[in-house]
C-alpha atoms as one frame of an Amber mdcrd trajectory, in Angstrom:
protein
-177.799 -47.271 182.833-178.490 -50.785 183.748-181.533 -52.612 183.598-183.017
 -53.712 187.025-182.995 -57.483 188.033-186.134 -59.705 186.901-186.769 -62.441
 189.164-187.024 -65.371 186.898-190.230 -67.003 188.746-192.119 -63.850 188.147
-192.236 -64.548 185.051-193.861 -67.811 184.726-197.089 -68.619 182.901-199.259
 -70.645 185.304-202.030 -72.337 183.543-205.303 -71.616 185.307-206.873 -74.393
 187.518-209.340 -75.265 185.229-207.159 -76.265 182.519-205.844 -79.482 182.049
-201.772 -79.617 181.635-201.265 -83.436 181.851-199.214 -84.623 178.964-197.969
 -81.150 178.192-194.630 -80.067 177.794-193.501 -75.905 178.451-191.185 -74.351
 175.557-189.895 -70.634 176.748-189.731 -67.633 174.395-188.133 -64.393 175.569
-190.460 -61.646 176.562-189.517 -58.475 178.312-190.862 -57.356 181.676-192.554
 -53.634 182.219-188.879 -51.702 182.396-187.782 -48.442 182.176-186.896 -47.720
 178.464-183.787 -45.786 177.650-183.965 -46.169 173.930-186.109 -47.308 170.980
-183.550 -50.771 170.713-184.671 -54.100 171.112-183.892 -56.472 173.050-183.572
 -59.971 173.246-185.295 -60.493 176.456-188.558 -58.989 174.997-189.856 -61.805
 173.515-189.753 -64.138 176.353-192.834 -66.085 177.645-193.793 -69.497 178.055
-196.514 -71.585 176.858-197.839 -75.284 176.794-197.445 -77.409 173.768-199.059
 -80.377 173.010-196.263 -83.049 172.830-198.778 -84.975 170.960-197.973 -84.955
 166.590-200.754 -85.133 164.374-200.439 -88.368 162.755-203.044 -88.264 160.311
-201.878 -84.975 158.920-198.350 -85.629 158.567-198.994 -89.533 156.234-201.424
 -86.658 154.162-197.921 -84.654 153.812-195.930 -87.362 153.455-198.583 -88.732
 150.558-198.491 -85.517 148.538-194.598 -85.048 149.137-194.506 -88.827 147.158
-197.373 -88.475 144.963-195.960 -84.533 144.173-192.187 -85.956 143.361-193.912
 -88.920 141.041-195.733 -86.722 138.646-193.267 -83.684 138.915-190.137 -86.191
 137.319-193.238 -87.889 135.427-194.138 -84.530 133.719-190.706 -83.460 133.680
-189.734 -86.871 131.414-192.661 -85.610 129.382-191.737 -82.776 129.162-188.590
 -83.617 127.433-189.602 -86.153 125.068-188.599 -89.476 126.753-192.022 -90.969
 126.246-194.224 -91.299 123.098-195.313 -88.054 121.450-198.725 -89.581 122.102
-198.632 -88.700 125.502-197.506 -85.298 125.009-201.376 -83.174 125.600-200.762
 -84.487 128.967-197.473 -82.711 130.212-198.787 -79.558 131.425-201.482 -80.983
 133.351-199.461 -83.978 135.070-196.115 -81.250 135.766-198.902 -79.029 137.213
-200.467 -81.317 139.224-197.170 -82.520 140.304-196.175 -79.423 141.358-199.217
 -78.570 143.062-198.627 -81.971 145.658-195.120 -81.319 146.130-194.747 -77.780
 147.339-197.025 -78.342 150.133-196.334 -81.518 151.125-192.260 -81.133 151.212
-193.410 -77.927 153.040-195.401 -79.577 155.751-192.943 -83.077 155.833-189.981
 -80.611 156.798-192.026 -79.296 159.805-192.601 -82.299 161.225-189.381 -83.910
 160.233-187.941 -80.197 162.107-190.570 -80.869 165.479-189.617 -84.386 165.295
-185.780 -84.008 165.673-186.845 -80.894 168.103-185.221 -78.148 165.977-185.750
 -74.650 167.933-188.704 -72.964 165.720-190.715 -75.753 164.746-193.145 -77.234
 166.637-196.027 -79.883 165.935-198.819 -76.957 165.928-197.619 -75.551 162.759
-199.111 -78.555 160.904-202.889 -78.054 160.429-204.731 -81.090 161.899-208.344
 -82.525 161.757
């Protein structure tokens, strides 16, 4: 059986006149329309929808993400040298606590640099409101 025909401006999201859409751009996922269903399969089309995005980045977020990513890759290779003897043995009660430190900067702030690196270059997936912002 074949699915019946879906006019394509049926299914667009109108933003209600009270909202302000200046400045936005639309990005389209797939959603499926009411149809009959012949079988428990999914289908590509039923995630489709569309929605406004800010176009806008969050600039103060992503130099915070960018600042751990840098501070995080400093004291991860700086606990890492500690940890395997290439300074003074002095220095050696502070390993764990600089590597963990370290660690704790970098995984968040690589995480949140490749999103916006990804939304910047416009990467299908990642978009600008995956960053948290002020």
């Amino acid at each position: 059986m074949s699915k019946p025909s879906v006019d394509a401006d049926a299914v667009r999201f109108s933003a209600p006149s009270h909202v302000d859409t200046t400045g936005l751009r639309r990005r389209e996922f797939q959603r499926d329309l009411p149809t009959r269903k012949d079988s428990d399969d999914f289908t590509d089309n039923q995630f489709k929808s569309y929605f406004y995005d800010s176009c806008a980045p969050p600039i103060a977020s992503i130099w915070r993400a960018v600042i751990l990513f840098v501070v995080g890759t400093v004291l991860t290779v700086v606990g890492s040298l500690l940890l395997a003897g290439y300074f003074d043995t002095k220095y050696a009660d502070r390993t764990w606590p600089v590597l963990t430190l370290g660690l704790l900067c970098f995984i968040p702030g690589a995480y949140y640099t490749r999103i916006a690196y990804y939304a910047y270059k416009g990467y299908e997936g990642f978009s600008y409101q995956d960053i948290p912002s002020d």
